[in-house]
N, C-alpha and C positions, 0 to 999 in steps of 0.2 A: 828830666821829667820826674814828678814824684812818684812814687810809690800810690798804688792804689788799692781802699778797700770797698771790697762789695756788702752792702750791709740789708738785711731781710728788713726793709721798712712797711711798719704798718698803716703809719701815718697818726698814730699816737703822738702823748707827751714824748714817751718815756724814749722811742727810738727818734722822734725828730730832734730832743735834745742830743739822743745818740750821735748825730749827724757832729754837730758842732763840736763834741765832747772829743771825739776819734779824729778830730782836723786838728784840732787844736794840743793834743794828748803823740800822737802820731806824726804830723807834720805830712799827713796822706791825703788824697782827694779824693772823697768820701761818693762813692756812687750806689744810691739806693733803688732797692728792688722791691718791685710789690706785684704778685700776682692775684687775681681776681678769681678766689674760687667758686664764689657766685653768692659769697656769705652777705650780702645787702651793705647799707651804710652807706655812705659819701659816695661817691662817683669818682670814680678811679683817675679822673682825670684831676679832680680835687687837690685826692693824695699827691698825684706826684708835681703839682704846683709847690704845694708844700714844702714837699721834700726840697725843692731848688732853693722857696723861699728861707730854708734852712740851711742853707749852704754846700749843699750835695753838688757835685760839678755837672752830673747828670743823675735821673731817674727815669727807670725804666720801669714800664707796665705791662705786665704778660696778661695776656685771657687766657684761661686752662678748665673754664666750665666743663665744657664736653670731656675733657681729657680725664680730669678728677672724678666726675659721674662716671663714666667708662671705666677707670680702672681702680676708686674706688669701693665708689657705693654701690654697683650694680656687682659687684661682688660681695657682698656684705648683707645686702639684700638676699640675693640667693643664699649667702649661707644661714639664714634668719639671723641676721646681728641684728641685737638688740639697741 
């Protein structure tokens, strides 16, 4: 079985080229990661089309709205960040 890398995909150029670059460079099966911190754009179901349609063996899609607001804007807010 190959060797596997996990890679932070945004669904950009630059990392869905990633995708192919680390397969082909490594000889690894290239598994992309996108989590949804609520920052808008494409629909996350989009991305991780993509990411397959780039050669990723799989992609995965985390939700982490509530988790990122929680721990770290409602602190940030309290402490008045600006």
């Amino acid at each position: 079985m190959p060797k596997r890398v996990v890679l932070a995909y945004s669904g950009g150029l630059d990392t869905s080229v990633a995708i192919s670059w680390i397969g082909h460079e490594t000889g690894a099966d290239v598994v992309a990661v996108s989590i949804d911190l609520g920052q808008g754009g494409e629909d996350m179901d989009t991305v991780r089309q993509r990411a397959l349609g780039c050669g990723a063996v799989e992609a995965v899609v985390g939700a982490a709205r509530d988790a990122f607001a929680e721990v770290f804007w409602v602190p940030a807010i309290k402490g008045t960040a600006l």
